[in-house]
C-alpha positions as CSV (number, residue, x, y, z in Angstrom):
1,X,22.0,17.5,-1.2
2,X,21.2,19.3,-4.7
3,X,24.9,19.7,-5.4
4,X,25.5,16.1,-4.8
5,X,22.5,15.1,-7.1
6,X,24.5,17.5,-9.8
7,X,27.8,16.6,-9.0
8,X,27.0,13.0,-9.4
9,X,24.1,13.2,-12.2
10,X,22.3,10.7,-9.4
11,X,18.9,11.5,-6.9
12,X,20.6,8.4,-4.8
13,X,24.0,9.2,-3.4
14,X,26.4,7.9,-0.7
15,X,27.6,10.6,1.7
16,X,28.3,11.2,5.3
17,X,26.3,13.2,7.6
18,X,26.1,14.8,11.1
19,X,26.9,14.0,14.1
20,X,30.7,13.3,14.2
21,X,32.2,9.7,15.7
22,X,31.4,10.9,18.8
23,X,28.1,10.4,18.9
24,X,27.6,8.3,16.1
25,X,29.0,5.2,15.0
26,X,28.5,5.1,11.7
27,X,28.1,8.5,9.4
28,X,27.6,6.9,6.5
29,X,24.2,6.8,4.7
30,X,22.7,6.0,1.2
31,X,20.7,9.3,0.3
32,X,17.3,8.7,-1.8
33,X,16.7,12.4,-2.7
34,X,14.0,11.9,-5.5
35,X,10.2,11.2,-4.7
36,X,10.5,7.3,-6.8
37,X,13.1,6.8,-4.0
38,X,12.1,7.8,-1.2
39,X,9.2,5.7,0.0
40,X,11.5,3.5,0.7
41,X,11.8,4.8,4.1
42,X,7.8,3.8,4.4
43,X,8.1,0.0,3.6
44,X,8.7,-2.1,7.1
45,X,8.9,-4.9,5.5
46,X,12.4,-3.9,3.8
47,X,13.3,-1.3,6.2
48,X,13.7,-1.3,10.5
49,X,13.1,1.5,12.4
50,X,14.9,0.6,15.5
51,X,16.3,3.6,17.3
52,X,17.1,5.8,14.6
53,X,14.3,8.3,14.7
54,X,17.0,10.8,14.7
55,X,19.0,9.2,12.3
56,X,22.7,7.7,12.9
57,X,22.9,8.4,16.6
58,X,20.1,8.5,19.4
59,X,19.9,10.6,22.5
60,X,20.4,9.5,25.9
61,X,17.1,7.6,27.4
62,X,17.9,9.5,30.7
63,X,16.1,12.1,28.5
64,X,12.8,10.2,28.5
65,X,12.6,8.6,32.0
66,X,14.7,5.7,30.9
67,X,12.4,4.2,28.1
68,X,13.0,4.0,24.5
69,X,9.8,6.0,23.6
70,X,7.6,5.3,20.4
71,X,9.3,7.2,17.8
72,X,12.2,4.9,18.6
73,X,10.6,1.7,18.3
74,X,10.5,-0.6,15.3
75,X,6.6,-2.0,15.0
76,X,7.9,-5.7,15.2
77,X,8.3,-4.4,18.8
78,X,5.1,-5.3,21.0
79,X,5.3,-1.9,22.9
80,X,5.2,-0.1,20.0
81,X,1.9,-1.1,18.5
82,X,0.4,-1.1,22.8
83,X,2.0,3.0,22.8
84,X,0.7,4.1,18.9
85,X,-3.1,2.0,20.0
86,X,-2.7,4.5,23.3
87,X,-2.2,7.4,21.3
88,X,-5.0,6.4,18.7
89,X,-7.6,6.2,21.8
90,X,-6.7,9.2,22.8
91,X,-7.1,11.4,18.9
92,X,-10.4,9.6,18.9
93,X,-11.6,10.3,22.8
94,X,-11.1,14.1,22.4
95,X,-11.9,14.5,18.9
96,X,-14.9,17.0,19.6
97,X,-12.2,18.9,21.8
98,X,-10.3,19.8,18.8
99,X,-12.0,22.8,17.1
100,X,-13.4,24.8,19.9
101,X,-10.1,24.5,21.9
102,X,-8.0,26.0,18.5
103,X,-10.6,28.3,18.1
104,X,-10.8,30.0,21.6
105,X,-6.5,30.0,21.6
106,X,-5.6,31.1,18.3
107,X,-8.5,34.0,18.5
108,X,-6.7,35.0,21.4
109,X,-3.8,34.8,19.6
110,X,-4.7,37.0,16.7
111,X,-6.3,39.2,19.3
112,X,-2.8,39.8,21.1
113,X,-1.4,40.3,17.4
114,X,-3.7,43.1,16.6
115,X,-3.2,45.0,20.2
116,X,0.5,44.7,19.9
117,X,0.2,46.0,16.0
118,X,-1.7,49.4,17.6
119,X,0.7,49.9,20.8
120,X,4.7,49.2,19.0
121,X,3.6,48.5,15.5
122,X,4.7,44.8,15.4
123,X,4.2,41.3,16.5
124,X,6.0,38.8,16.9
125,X,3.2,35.6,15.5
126,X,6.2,32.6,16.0
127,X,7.1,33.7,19.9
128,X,2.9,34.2,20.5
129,X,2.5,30.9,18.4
130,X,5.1,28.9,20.8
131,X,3.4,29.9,23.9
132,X,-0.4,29.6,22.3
133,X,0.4,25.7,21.1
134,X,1.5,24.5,24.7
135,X,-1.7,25.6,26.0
136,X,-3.6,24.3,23.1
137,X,-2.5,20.6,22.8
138,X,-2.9,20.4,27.0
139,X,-6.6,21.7,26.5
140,X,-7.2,19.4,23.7
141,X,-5.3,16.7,24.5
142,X,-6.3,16.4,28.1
143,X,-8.9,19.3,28.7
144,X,-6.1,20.7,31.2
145,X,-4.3,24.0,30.4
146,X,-0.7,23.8,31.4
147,X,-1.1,27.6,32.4
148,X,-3.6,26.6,35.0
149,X,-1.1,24.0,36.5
150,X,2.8,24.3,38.2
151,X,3.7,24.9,35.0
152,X,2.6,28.5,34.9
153,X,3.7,30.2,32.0
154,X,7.3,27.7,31.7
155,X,6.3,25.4,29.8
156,X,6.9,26.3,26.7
157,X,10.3,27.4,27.8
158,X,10.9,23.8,29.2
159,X,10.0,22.1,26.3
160,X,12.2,23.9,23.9
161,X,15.0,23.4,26.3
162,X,14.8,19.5,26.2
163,X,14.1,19.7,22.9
164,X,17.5,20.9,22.2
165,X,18.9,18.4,24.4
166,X,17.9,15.9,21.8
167,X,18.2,17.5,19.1
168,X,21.3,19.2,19.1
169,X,24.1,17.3,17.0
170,X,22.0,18.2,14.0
171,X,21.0,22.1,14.6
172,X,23.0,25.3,14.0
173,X,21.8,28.5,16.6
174,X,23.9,30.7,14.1
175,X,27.1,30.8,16.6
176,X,31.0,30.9,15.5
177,X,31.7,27.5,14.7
178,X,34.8,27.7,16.9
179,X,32.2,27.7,19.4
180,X,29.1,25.4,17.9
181,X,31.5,22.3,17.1
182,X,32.6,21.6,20.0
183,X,29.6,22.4,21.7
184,X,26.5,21.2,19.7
185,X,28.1,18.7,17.5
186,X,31.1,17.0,19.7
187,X,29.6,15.4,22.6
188,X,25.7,14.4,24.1
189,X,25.1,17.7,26.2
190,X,24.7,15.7,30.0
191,X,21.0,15.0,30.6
192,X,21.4,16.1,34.2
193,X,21.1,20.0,33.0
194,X,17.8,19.3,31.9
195,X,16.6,17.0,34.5
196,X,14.4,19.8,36.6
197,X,12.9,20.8,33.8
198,X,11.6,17.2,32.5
199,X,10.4,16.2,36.2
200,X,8.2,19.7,35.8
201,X,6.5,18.5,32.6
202,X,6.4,14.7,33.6
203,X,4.6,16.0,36.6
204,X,2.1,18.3,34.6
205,X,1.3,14.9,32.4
206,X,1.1,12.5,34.8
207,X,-2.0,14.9,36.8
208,X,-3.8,16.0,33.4
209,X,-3.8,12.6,31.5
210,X,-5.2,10.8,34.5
211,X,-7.9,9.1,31.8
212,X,-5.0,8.4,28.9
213,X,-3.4,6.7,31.8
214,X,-6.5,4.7,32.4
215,X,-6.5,3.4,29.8
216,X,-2.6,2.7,29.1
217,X,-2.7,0.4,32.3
218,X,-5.8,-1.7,30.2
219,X,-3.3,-1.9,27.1
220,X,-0.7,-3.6,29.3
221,X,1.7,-0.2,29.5
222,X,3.0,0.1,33.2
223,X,1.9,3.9,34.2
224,X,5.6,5.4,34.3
225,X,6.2,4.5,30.6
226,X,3.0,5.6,29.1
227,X,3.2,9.0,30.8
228,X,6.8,9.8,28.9
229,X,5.3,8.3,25.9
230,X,2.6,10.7,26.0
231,X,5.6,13.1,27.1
232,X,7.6,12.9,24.1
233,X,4.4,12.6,21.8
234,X,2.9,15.7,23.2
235,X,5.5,17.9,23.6
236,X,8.3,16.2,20.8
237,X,5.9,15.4,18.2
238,X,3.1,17.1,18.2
239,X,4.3,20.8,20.3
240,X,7.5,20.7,18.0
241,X,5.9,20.4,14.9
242,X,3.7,23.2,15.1
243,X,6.6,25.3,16.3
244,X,7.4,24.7,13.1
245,X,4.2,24.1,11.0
246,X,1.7,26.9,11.7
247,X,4.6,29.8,10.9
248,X,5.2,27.9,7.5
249,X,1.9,27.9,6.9
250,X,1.2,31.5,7.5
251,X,4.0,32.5,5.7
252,X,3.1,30.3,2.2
253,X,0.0,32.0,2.8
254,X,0.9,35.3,2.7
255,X,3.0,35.2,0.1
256,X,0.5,33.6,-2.4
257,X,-0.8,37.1,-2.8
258,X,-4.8,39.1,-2.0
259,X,-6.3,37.2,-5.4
260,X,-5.6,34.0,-3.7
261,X,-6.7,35.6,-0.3
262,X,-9.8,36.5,-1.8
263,X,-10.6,32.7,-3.4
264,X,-9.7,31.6,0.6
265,X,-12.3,34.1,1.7
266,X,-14.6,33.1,-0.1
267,X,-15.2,29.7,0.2
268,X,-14.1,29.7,4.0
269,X,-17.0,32.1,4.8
270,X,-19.5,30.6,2.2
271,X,-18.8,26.9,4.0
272,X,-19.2,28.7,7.7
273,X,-22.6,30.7,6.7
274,X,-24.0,26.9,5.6
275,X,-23.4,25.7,8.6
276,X,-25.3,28.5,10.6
277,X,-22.3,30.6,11.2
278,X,-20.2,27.7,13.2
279,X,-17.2,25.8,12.2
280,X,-17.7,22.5,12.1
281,X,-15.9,18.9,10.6
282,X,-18.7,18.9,7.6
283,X,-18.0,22.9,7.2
284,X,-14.3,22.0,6.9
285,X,-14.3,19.3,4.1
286,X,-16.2,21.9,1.8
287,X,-13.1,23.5,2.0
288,X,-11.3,22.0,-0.9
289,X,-9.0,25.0,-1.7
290,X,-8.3,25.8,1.9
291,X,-6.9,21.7,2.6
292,X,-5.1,22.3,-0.5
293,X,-3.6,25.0,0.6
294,X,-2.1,23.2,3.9
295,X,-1.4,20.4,1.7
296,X,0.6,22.4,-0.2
297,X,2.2,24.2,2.9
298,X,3.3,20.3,4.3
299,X,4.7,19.5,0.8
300,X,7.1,22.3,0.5
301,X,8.2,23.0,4.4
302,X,7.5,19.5,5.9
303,X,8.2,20.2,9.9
304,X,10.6,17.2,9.7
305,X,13.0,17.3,6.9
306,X,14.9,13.6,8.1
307,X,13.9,10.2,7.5
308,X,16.0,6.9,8.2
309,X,15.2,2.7,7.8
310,X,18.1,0.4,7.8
311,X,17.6,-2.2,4.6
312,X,16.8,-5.2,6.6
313,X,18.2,-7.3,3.6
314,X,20.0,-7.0,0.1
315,X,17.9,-5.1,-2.2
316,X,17.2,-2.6,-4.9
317,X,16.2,0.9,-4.6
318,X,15.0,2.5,-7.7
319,X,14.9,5.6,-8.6
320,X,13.5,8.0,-11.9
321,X,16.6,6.8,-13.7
322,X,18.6,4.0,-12.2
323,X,18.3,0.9,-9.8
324,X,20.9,0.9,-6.9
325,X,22.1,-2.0,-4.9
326,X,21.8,-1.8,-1.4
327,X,23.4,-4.4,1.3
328,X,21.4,-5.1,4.3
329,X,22.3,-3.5,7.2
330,X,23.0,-0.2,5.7
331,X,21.3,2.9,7.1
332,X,19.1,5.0,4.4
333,X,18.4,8.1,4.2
334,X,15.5,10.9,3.1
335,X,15.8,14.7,2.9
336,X,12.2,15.2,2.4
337,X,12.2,18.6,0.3
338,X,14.2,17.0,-2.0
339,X,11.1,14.4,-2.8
340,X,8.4,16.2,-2.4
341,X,9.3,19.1,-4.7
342,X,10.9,16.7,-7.7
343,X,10.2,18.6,-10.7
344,X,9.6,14.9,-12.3
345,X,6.2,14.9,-10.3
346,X,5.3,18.3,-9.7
347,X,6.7,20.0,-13.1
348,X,7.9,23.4,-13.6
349,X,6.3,24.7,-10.3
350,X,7.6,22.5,-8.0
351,X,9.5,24.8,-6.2
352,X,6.5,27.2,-5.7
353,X,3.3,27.5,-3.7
354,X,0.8,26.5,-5.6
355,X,-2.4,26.9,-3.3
356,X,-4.7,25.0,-5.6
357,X,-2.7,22.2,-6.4
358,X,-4.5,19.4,-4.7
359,X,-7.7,20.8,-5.9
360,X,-10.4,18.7,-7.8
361,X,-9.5,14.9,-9.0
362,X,-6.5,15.1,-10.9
363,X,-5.1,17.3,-8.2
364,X,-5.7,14.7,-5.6
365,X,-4.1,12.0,-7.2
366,X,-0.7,14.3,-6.5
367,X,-1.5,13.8,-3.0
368,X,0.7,10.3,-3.1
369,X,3.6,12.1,-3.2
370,X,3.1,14.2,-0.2
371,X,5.4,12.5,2.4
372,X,5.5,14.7,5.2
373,X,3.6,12.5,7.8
374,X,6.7,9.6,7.7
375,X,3.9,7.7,4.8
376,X,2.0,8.9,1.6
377,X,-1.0,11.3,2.3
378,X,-3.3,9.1,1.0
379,X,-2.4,6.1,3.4
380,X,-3.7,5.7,7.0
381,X,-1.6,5.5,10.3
382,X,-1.5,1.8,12.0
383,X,-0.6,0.1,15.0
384,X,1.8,-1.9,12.0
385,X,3.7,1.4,10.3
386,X,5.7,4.8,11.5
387,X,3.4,7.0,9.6
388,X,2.5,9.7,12.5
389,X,-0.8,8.6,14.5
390,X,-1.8,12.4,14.6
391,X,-1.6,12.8,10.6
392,X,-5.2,13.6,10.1
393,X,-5.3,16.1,13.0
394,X,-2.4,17.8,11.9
395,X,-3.7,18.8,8.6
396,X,-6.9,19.9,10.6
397,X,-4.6,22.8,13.1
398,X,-3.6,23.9,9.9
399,X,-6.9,24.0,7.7
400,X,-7.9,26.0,11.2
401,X,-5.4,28.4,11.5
402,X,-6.3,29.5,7.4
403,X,-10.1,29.2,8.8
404,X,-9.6,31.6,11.7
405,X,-7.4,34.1,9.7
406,X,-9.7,34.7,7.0
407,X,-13.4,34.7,9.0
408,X,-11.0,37.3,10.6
409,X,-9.4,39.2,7.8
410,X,-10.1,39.7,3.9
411,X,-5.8,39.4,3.5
């Protein structure tokens, strides 16, 4: 995307991008690639969001019990705002779940990393993270651990497997491409070889969110569909991003270095000793350099990269330097690194970690132009927009993962 923005002196570029015709009808995209641009993407009232959560093709809904879930789903669509309202309810019925459940996996988790570091001297923290998430979001989400179900220890392994099933016209595993063409990037991969392993975790769902249920039936969702909705939101949205989030945030951490350690350390322990030695939501927001941190984690390695609206009339995009005509009907297109580290908002250290970025007032007014939740980070979630209804809680994993490393560990 950068070598297009230099080849053609413009951060809003047509170009062509994956799958092949196969799967997708249409390659073609307009590319806002500039953080002026790229909100775009937020505005419903210009934009739909009609089946292209994964951009110019969309999997198979044999993959999600029939049912266009959620993420597919335009808000002008009455099951949409019925599903998002059904996940709200449930963020806000386990909200005191939250903390202790992170706390007791992910102490376990740094637990198994220090016993493995003393027996082979090294641990794998993405494999131990994989497995520890699953059983986290079930505990917190439902107050059921997975573990404790049929699932045993698969579900983890289940999950990633579907995942890919979706997912896989846009990845690379590192294979020959004589070999990954034809078979990531050709043709869907049939959803029958995944079938068994979606009735496990459909099973699993439909038993621990009895009470989600509940309440989906007094929303006007039939059972079936809001159990895959909560499916895909679980395990898709929430289970895939911190596959991806809580390793990116470890590693931006690590790197910044023991001074900045030592600032984290500070405050982290200071806030916890206020609060009689507990971790708490009040304890948390003292934490201003520790959120900026995991702010600044989200800016730089958003966990997903792809946005896509089709204009649902003629209009104008603008961007730093230009205004570009766009016809309705044409799909539009964000690579989100390439916004959220423009060097016209963020300056000369806008490819860097900057841990205190965000901190103090003219720090927070930055925060606009973090776009990782599908919306700015200074606007809310609604039943009426596609920004993601677990936004908040997502920045609170991570401010908890920096919380429970350095109570822990000095660096």
């Amino acid at each position: 995307f950068e070598s297009r923005v230099e080849k053609y002196g413009s951060t809003v570029v047509r170009i062509n991008v994956p799958p092949g015709p196969f799967m997708a009808r249409d390659p073609r995209v307009v590319a806002v690639l500039d953080a002026k641009s790229f909100p775009v993407l937020f505005d419903v009232d210009k934009v739909e969001k009609k089946n292209l959560f994964t951009g110019t093709y969309m999997p198979s809904t044999s993959l999600t019990g029939g049912f266009r879930v959620c993420s597919y789903l335009d808000p002008s669509e009455p099951t949409h705002t019925k599903v998002k309202q059904l996940l709200f309810s449930l963020l806000a019925s386990r909200k005191d779940a939250f903390i202790p459940a992170f706390r007791s996996h992910f102490s376990s988790l740094l637990a198994t990393v220090e016993s493995q570091l003393v027996l082979s001297k090294k641990s794998n923290f993405n494999t131990l993270n994989d497995a520890t998430s699953f059983e986290f979001i079930g505990d917190a989400y439902f107050g059921v651990l997975p573990s404790a179900s049929d699932l045993g220890t698969t579900g983890p392994t289940k999950a990633a497997k579907w995942l890919i099933f979706q997912l896989h016209p846009l990845v690379t595993l590192g294979l020959p491409m004589i070999l990954e063409e034809p078979l990531l990037h050709t043709v869907h991969l049939p959803p029958i070889l995944v079938s068994g392993d979606y009735k496990a975790l459909y099973k699993y769902f439909y038993a621990a969110a009895t009470k989600a249920l509940d309440t989906a039936e007094g929303l006007g969702l039939k059972r079936d569909e809001a159990c895959h909705n909560l499916l895909f939101a679980t395990v898709f949205n929430s289970y895939g991003g911190l596959k991806v989030l809580l390793p990116g945030i470890l590693a931006r951490i690590a790197g910044a270095g023991e001074k900045f350690h030592q600032k984290l350390v500070a405050e982290i322990r200071a806030a916890v000793a206020d609060a009689g030695g507990k971790v708490t939501i009040e304890a948390l927001e003292k934490m201003e350099l520790t959120k900026s941190a995991v702010w600044e984690a989200l800016r730089l390695d958003p966990p997903v990269k792809f946005q896509y609206g089709r204009a649902k009339a003629d209009m104008n995009i603008e961007s730093h330097d230009a205004v570009f005509a766009v016809k309705k009907g044409e799909m539009l297109f964000g690579y989100q690194p390439c916004a959220t580290r423009d060097p016209r908002v963020f300056g000369s250290t806008a490819r860097e970690f900057v841990g205190d970025r965000f901190v103090g007032e003219e720090g927070r007014k930055l925060l606009q132009y973090v776009y990782w939740s599908n919306g700015r980070e200074t606007e809310s979630p609604s039943v009426d927009n596609k920004q993601c209804p677990g936004k908040n809680l997502v920045v609170l994993v991570g401010r908890l993962l920096v919380v429970e490393l350095f109570l822990r560990y000095d660096t």
